[in-house]
PDBQT receptor file of N, H, CA, C and O in Angstrom, charges set to zero:
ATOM      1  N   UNK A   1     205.261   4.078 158.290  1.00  0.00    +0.000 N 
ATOM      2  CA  UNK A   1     206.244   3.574 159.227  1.00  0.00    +0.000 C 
ATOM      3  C   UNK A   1     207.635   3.848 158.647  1.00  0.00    +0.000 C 
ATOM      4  O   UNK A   1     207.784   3.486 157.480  1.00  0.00    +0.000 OA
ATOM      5  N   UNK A   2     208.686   4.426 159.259  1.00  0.00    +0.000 N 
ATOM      6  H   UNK A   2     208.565   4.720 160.207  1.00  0.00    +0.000 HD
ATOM      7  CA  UNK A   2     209.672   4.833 159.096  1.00  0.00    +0.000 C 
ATOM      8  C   UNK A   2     210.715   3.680 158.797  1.00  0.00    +0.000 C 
ATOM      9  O   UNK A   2     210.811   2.956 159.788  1.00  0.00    +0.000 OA
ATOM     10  N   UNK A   3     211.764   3.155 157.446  1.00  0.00    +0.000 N 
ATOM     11  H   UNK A   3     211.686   3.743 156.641  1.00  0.00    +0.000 HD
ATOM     12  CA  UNK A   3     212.200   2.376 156.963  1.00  0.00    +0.000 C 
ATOM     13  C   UNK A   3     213.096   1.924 158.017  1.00  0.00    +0.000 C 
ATOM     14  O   UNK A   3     213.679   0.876 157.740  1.00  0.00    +0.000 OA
ATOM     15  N   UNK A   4     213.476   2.650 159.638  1.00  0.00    +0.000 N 
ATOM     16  H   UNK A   4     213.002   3.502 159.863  1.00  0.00    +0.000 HD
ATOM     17  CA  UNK A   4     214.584   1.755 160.451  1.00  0.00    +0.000 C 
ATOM     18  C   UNK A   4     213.775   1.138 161.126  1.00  0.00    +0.000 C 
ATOM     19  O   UNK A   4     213.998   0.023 161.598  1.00  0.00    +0.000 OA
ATOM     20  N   UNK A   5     212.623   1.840 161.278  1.00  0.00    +0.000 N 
ATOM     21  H   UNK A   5     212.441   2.745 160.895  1.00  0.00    +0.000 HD
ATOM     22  CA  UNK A   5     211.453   0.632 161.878  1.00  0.00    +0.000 C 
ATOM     23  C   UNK A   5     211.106  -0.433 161.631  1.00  0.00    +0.000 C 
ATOM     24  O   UNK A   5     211.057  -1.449 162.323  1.00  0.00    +0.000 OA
ATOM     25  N   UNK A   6     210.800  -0.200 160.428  1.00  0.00    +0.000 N 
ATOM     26  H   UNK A   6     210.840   0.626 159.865  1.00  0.00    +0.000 HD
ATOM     27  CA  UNK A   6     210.815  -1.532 159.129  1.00  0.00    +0.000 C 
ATOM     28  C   UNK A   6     211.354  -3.154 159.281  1.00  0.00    +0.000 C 
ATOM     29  O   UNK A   6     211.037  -4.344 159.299  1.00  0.00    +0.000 OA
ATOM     30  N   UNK A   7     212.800  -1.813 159.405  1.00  0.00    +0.000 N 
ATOM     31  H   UNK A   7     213.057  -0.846 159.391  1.00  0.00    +0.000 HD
ATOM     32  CA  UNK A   7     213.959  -2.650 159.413  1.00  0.00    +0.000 C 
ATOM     33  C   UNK A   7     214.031  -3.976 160.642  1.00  0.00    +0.000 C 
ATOM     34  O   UNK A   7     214.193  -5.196 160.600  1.00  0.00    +0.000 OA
ATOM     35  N   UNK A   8     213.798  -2.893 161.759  1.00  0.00    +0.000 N 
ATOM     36  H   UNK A   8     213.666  -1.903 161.793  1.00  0.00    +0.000 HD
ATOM     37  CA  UNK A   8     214.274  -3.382 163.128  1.00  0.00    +0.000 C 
ATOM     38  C   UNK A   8     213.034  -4.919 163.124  1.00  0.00    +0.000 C 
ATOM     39  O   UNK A   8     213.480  -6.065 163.077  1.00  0.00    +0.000 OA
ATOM     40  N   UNK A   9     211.436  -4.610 163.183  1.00  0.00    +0.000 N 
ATOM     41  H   UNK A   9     211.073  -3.679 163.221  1.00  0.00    +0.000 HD
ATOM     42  CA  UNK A   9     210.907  -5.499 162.779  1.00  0.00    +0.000 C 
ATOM     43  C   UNK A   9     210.819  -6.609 161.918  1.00  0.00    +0.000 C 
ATOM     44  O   UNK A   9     209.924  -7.450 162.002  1.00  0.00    +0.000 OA
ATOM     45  N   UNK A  10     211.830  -6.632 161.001  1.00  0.00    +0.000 N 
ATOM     46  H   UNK A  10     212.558  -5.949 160.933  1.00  0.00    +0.000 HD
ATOM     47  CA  UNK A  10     211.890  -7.740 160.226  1.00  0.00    +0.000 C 
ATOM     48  C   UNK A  10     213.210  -8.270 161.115  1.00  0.00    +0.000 C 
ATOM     49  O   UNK A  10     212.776  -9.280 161.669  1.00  0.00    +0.000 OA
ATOM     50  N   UNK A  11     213.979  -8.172 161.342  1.00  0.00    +0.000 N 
ATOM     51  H   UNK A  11     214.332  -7.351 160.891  1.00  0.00    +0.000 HD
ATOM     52  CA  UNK A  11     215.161  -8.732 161.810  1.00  0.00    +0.000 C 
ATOM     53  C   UNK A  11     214.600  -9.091 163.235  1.00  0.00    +0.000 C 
ATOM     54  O   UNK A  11     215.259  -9.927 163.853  1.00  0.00    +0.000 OA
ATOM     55  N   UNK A  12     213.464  -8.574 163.855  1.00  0.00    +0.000 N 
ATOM     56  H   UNK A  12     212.929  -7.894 163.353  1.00  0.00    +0.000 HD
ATOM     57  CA  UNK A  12     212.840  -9.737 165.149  1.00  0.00    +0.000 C 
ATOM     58  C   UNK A  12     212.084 -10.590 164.455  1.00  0.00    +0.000 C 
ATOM     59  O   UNK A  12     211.404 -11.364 165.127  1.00  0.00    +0.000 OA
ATOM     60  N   UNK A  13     212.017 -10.659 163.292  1.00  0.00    +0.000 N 
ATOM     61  H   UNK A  13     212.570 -10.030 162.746  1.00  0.00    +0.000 HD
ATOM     62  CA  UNK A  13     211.022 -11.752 162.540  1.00  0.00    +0.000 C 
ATOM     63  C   UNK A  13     211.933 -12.877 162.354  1.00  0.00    +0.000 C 
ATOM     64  O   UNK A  13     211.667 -14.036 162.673  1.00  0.00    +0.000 OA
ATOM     65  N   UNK A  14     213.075 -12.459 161.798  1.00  0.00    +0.000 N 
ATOM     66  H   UNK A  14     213.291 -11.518 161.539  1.00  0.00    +0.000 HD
ATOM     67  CA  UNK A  14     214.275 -13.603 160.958  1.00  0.00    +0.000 C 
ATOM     68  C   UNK A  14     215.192 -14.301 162.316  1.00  0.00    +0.000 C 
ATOM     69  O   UNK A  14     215.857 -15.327 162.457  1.00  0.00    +0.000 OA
ATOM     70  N   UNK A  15     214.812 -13.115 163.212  1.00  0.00    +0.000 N 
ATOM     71  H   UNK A  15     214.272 -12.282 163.097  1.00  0.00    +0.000 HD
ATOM     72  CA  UNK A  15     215.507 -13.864 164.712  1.00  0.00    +0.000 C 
ATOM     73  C   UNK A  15     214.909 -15.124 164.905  1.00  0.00    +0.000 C 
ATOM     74  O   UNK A  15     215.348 -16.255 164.696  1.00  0.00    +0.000 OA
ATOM     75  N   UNK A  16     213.881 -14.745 165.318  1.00  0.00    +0.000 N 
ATOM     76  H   UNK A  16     213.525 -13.826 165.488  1.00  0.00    +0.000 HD
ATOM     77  CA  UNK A  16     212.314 -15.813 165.467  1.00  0.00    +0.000 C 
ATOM     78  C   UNK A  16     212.527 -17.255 164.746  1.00  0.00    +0.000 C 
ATOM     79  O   UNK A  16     212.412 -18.402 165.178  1.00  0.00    +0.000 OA
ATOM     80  N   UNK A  17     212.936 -16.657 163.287  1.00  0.00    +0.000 N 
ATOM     81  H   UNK A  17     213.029 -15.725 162.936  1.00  0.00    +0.000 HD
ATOM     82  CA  UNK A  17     212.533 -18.138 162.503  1.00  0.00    +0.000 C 
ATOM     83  C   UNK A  17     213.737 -18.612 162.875  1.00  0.00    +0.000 C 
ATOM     84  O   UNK A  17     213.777 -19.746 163.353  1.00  0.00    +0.000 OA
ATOM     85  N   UNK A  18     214.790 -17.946 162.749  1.00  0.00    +0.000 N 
ATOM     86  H   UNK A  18     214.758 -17.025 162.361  1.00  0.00    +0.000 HD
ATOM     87  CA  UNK A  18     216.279 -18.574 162.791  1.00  0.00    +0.000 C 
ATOM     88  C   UNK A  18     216.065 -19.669 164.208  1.00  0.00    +0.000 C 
ATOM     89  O   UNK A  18     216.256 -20.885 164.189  1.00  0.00    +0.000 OA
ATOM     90  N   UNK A  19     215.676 -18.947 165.241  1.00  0.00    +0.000 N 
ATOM     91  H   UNK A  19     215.521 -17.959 165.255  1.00  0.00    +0.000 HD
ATOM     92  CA  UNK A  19     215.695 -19.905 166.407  1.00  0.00    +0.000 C 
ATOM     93  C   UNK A  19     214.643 -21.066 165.875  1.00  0.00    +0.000 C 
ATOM     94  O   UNK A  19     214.800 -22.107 166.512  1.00  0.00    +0.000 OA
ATOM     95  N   UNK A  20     213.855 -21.129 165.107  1.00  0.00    +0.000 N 
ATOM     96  H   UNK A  20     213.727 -20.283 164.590  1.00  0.00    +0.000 HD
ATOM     97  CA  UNK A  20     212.531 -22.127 165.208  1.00  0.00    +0.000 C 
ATOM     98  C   UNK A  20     213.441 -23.248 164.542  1.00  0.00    +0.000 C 
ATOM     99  O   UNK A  20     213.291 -24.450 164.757  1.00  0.00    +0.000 OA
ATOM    100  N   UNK A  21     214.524 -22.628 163.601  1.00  0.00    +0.000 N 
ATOM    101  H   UNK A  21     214.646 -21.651 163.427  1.00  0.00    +0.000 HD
ATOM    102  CA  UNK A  21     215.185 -23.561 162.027  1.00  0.00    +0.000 C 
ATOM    103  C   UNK A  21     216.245 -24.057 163.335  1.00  0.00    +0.000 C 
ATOM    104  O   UNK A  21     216.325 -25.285 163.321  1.00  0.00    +0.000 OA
ATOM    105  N   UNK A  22     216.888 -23.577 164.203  1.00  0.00    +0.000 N 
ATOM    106  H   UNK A  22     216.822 -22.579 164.214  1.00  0.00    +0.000 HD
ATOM    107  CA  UNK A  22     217.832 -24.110 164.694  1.00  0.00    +0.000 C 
ATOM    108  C   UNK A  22     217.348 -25.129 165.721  1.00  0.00    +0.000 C 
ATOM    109  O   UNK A  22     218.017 -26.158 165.814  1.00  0.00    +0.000 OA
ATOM    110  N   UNK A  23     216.220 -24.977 166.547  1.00  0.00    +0.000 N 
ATOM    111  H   UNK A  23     215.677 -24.141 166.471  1.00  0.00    +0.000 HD
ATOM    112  CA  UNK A  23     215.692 -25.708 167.418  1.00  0.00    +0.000 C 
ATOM    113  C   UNK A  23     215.283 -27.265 166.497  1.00  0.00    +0.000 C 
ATOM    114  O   UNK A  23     215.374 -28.373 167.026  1.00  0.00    +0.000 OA
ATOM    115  N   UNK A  24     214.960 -27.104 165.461  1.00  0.00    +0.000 N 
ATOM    116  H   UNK A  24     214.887 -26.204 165.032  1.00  0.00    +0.000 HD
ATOM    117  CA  UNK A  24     214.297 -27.963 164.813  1.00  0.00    +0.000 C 
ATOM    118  C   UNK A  24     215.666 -28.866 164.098  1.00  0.00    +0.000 C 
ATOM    119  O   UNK A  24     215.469 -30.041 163.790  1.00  0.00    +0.000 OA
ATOM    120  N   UNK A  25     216.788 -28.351 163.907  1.00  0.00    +0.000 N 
ATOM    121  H   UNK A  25     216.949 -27.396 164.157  1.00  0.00    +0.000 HD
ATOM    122  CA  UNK A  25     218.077 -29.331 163.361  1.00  0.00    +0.000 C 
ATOM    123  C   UNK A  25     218.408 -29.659 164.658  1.00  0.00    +0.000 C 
ATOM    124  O   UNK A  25     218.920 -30.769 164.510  1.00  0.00    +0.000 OA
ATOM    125  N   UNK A  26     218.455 -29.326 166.197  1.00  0.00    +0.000 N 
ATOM    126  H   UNK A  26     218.039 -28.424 166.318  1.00  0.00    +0.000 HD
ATOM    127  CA  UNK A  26     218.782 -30.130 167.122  1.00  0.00    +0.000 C 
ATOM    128  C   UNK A  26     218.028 -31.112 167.237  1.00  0.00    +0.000 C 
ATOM    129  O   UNK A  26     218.684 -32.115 167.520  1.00  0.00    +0.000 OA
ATOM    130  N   UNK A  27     216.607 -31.361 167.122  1.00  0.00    +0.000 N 
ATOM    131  H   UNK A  27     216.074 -30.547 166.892  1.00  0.00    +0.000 HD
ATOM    132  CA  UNK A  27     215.579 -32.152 167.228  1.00  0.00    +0.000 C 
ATOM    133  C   UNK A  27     215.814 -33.237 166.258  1.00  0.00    +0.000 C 
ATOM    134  O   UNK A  27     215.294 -34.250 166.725  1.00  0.00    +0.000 OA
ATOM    135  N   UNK A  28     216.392 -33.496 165.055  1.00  0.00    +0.000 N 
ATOM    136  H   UNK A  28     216.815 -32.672 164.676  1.00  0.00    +0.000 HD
ATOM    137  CA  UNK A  28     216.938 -33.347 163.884  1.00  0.00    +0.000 C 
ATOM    138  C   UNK A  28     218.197 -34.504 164.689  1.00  0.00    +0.000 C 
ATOM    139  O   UNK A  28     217.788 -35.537 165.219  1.00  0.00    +0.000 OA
ATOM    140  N   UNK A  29     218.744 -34.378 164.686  1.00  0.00    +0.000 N 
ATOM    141  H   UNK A  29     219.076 -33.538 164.256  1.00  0.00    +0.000 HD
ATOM    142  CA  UNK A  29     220.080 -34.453 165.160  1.00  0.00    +0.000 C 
ATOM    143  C   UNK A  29     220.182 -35.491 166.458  1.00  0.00    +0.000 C 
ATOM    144  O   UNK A  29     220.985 -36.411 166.611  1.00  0.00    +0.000 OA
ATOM    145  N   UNK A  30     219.110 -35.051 167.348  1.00  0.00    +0.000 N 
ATOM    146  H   UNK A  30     218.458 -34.304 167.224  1.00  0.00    +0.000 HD
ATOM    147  CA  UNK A  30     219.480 -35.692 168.099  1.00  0.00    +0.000 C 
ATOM    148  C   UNK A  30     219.893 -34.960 169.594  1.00  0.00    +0.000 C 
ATOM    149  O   UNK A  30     220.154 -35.599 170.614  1.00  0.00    +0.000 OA
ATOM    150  N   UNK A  31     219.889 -33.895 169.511  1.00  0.00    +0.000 N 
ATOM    151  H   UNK A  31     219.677 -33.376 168.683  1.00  0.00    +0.000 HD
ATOM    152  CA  UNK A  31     220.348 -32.675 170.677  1.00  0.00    +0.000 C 
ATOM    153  C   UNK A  31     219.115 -32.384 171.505  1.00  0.00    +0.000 C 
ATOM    154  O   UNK A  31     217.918 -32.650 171.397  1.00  0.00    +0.000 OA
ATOM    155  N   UNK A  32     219.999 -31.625 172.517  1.00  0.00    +0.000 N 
ATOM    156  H   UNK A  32     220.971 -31.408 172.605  1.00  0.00    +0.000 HD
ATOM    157  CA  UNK A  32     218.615 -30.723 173.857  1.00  0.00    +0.000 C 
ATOM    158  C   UNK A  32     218.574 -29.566 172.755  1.00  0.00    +0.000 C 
ATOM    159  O   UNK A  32     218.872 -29.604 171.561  1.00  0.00    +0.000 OA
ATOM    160  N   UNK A  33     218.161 -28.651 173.463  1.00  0.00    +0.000 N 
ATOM    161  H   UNK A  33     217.920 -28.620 174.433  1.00  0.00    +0.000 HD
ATOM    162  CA  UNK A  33     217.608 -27.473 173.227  1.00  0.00    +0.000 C 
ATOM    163  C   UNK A  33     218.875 -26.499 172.937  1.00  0.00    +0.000 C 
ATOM    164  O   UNK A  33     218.795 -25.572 172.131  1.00  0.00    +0.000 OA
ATOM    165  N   UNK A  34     220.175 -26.831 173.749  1.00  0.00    +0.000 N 
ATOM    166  H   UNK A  34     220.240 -27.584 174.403  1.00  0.00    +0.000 HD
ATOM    167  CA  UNK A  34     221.297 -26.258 173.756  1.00  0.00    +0.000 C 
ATOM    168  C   UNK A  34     222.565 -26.881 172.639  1.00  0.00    +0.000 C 
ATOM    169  O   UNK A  34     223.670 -26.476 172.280  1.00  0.00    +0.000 OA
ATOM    170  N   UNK A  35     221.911 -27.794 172.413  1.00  0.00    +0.000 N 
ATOM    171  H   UNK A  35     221.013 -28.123 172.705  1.00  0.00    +0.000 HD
ATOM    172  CA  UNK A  35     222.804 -28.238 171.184  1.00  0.00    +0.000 C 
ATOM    173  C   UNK A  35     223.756 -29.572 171.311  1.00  0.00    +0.000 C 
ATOM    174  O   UNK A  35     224.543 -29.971 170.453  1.00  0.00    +0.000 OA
ATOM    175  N   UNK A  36     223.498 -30.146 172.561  1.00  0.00    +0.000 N 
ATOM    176  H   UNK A  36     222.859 -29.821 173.258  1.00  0.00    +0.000 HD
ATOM    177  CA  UNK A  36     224.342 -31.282 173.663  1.00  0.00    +0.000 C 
ATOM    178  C   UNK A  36     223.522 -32.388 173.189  1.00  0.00    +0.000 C 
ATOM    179  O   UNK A  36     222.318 -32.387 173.442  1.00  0.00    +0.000 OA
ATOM    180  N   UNK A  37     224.214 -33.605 172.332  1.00  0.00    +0.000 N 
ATOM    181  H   UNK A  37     225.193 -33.606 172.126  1.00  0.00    +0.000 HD
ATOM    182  CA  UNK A  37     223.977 -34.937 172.330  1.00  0.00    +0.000 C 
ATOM    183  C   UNK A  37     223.147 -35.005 173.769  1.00  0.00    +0.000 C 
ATOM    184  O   UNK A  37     223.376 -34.478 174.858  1.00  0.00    +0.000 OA
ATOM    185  N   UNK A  38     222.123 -35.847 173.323  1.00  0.00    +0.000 N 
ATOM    186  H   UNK A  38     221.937 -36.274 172.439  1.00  0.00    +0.000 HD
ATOM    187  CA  UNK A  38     221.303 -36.597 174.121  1.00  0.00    +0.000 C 
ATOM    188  C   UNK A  38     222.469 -37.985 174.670  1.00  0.00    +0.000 C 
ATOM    189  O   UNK A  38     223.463 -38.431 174.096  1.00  0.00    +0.000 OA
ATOM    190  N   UNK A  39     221.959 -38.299 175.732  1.00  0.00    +0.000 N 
ATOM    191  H   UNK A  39     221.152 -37.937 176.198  1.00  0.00    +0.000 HD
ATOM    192  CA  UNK A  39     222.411 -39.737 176.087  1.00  0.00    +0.000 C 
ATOM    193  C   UNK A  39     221.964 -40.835 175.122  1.00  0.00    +0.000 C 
ATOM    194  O   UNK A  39     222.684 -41.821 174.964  1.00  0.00    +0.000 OA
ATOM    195  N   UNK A  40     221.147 -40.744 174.663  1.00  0.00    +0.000 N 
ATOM    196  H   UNK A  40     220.562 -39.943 174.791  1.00  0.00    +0.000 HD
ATOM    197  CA  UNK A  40     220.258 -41.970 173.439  1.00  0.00    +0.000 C 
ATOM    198  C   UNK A  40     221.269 -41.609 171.888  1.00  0.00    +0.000 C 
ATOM    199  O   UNK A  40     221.499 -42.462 171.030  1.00  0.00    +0.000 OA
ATOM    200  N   UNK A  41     221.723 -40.250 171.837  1.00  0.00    +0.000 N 
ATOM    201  H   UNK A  41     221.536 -39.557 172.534  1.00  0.00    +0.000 HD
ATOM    202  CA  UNK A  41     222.183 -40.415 170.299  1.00  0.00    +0.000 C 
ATOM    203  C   UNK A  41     223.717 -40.264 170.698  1.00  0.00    +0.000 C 
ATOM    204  O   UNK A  41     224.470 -39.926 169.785  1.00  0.00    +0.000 OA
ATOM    205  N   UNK A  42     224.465 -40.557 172.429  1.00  0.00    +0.000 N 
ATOM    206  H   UNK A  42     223.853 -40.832 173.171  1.00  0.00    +0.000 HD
ATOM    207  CA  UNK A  42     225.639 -40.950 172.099  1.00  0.00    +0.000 C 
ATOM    208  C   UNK A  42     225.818 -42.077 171.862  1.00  0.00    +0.000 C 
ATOM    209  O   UNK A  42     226.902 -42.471 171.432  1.00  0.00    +0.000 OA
ATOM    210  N   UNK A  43     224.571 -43.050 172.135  1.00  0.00    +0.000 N 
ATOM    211  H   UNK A  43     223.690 -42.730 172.485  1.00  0.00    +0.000 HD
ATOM    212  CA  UNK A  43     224.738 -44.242 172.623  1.00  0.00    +0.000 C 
ATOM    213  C   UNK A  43     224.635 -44.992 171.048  1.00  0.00    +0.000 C 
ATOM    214  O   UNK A  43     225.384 -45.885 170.651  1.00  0.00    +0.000 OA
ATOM    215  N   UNK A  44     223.540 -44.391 170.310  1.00  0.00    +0.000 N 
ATOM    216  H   UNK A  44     222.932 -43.666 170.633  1.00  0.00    +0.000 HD
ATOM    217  CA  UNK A  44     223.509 -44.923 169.119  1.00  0.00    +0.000 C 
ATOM    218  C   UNK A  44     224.534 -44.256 168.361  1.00  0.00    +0.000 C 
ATOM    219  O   UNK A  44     224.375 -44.508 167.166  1.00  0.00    +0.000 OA
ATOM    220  N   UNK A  45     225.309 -43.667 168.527  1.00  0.00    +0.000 N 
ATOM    221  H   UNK A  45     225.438 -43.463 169.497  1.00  0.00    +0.000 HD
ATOM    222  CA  UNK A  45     226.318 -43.348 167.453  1.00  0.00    +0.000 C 
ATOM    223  C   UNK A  45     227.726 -43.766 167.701  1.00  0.00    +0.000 C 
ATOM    224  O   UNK A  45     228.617 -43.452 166.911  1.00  0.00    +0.000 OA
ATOM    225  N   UNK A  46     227.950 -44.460 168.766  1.00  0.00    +0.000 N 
ATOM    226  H   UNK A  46     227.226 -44.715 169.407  1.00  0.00    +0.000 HD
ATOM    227  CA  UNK A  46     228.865 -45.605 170.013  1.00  0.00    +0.000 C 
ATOM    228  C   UNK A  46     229.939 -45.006 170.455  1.00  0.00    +0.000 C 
ATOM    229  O   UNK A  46     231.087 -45.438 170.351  1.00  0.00    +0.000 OA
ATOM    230  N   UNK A  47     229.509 -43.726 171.096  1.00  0.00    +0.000 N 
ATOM    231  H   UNK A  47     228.576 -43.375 171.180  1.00  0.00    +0.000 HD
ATOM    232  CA  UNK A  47     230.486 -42.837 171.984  1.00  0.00    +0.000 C 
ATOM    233  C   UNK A  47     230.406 -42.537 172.876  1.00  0.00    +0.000 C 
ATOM    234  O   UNK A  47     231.233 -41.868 173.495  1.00  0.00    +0.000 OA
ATOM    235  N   UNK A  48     228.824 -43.140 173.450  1.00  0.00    +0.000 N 
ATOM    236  H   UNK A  48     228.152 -43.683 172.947  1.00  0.00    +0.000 HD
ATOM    237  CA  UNK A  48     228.796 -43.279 175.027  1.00  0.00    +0.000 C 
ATOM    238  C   UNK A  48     229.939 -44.484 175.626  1.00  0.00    +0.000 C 
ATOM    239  O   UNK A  48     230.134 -44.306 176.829  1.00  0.00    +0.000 OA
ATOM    240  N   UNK A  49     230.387 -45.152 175.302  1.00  0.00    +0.000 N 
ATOM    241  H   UNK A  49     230.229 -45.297 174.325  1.00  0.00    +0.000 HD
ATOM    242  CA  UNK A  49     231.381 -46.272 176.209  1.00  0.00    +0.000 C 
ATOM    243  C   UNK A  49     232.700 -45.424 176.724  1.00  0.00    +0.000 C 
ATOM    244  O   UNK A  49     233.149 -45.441 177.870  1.00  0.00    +0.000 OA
ATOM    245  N   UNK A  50     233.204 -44.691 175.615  1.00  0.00    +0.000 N 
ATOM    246  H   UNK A  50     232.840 -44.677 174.684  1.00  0.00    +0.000 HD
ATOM    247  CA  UNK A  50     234.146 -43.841 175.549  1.00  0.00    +0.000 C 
ATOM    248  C   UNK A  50     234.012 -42.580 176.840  1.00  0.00    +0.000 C 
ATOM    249  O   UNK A  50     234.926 -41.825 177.171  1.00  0.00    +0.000 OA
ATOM    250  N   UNK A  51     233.159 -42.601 177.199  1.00  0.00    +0.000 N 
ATOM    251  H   UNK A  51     232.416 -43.215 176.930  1.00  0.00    +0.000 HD
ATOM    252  CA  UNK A  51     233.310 -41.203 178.008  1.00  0.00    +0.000 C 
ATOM    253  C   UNK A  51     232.961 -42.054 179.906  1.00  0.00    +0.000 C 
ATOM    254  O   UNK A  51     232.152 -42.849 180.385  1.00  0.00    +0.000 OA
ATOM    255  N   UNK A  52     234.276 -41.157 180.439  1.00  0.00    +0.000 N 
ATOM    256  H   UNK A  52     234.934 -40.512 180.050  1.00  0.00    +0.000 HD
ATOM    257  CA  UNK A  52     234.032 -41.317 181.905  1.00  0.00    +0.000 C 
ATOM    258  C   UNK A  52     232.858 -41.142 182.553  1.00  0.00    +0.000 C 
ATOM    259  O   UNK A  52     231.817 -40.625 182.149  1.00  0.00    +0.000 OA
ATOM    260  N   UNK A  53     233.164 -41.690 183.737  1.00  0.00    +0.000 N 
ATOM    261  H   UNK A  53     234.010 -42.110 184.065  1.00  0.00    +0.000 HD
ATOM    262  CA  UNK A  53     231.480 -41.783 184.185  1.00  0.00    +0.000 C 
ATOM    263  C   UNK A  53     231.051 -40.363 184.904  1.00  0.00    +0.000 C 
ATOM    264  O   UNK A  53     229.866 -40.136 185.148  1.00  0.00    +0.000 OA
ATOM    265  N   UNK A  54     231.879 -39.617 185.159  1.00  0.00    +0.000 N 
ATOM    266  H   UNK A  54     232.842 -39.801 184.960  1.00  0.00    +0.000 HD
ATOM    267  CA  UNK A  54     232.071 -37.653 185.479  1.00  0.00    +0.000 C 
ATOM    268  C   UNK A  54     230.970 -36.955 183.992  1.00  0.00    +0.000 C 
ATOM    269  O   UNK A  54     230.108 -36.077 184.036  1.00  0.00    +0.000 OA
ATOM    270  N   UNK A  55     231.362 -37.608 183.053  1.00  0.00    +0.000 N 
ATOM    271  H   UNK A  55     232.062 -38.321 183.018  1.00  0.00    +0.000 HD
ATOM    272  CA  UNK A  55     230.985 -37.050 181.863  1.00  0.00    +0.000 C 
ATOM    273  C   UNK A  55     229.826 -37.387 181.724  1.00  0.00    +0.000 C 
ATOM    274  O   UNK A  55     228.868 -36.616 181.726  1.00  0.00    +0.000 OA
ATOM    275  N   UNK A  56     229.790 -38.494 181.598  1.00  0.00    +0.000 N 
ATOM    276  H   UNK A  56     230.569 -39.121 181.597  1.00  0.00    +0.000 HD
ATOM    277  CA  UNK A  56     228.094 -39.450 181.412  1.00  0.00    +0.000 C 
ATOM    278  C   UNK A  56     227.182 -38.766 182.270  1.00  0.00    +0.000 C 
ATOM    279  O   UNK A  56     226.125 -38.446 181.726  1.00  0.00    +0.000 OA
ATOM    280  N   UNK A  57     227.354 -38.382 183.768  1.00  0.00    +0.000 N 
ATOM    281  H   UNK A  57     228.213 -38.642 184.210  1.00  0.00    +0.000 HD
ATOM    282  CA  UNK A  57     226.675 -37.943 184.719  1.00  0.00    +0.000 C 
ATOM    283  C   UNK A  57     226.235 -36.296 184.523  1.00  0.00    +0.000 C 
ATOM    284  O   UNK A  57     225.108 -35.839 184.714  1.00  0.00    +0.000 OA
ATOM    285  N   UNK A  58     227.362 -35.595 184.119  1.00  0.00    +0.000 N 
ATOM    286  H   UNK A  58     228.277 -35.966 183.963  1.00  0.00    +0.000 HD
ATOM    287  CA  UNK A  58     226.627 -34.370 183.947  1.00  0.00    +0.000 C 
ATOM    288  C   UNK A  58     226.193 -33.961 182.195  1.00  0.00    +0.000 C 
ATOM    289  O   UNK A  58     225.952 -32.819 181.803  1.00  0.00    +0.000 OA
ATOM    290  N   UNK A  59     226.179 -35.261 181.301  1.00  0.00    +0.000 N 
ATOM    291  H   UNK A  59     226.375 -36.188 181.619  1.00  0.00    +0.000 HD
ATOM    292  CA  UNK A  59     225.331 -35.238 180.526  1.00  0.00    +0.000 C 
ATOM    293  C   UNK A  59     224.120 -35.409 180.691  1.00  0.00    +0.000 C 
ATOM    294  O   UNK A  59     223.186 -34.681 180.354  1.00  0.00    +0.000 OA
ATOM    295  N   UNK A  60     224.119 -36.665 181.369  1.00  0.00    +0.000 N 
ATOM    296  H   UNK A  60     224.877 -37.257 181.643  1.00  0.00    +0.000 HD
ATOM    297  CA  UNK A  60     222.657 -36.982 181.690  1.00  0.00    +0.000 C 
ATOM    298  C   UNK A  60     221.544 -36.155 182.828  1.00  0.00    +0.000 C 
ATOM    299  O   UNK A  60     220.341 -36.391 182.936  1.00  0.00    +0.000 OA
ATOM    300  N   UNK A  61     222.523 -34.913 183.784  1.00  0.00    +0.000 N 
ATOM    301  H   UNK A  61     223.500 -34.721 183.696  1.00  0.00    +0.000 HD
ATOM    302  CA  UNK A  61     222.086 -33.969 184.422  1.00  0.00    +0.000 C 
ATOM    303  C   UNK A  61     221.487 -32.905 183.200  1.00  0.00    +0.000 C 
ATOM    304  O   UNK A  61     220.257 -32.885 183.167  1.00  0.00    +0.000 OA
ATOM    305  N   UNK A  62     222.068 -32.154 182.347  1.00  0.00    +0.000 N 
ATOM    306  H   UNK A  62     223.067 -32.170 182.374  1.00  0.00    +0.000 HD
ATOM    307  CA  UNK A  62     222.037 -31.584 181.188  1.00  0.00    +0.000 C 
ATOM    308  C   UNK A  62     221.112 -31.366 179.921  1.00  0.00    +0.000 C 
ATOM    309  O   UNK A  62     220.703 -30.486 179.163  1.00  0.00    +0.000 OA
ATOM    310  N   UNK A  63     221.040 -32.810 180.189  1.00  0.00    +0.000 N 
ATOM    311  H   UNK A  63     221.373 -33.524 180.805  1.00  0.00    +0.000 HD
ATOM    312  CA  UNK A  63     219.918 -33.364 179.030  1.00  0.00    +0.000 C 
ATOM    313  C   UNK A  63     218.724 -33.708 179.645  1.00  0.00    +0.000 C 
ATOM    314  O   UNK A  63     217.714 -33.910 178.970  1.00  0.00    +0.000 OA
ATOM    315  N   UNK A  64     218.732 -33.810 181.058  1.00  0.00    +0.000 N 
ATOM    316  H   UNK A  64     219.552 -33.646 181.606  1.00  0.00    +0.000 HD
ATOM    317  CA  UNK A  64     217.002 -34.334 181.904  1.00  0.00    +0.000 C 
ATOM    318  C   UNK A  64     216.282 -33.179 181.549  1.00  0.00    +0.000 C 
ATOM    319  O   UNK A  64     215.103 -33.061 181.880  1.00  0.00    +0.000 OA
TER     320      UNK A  64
């Protein structure tokens, strides 16, 4: 197998994990899938009171 081949295949490998390592610190954290506070970890970290109810609503659209 030709070494850019190689190449190209390992870097869809490190893609792969990178997404598995990043999915897993949102989970981690407290996030969706996209990286957006949950409604539960604004609430426990006390920055849901702070946000209008425009905001609250298309968080909680976001995060369903």
């Amino acid at each position: 197998m030709p070494t850019a081949k190689k190449r190209e295949l390992l870097m869809e490998l490190r893609k792969g994990q990178l997404q598995e390592l990043v999915q897993a610190y949102y989970r981690v954290r407290g996030w969706n899938r996209e990286g957006i506070p949950t409604p539960e970890t604004l609430k426990r970290i006390g920055l849901w009171p702070f946000l209008n109810e425009q905001v609250r609503s298309r968080i909680m659209e976001i995060t369903a």
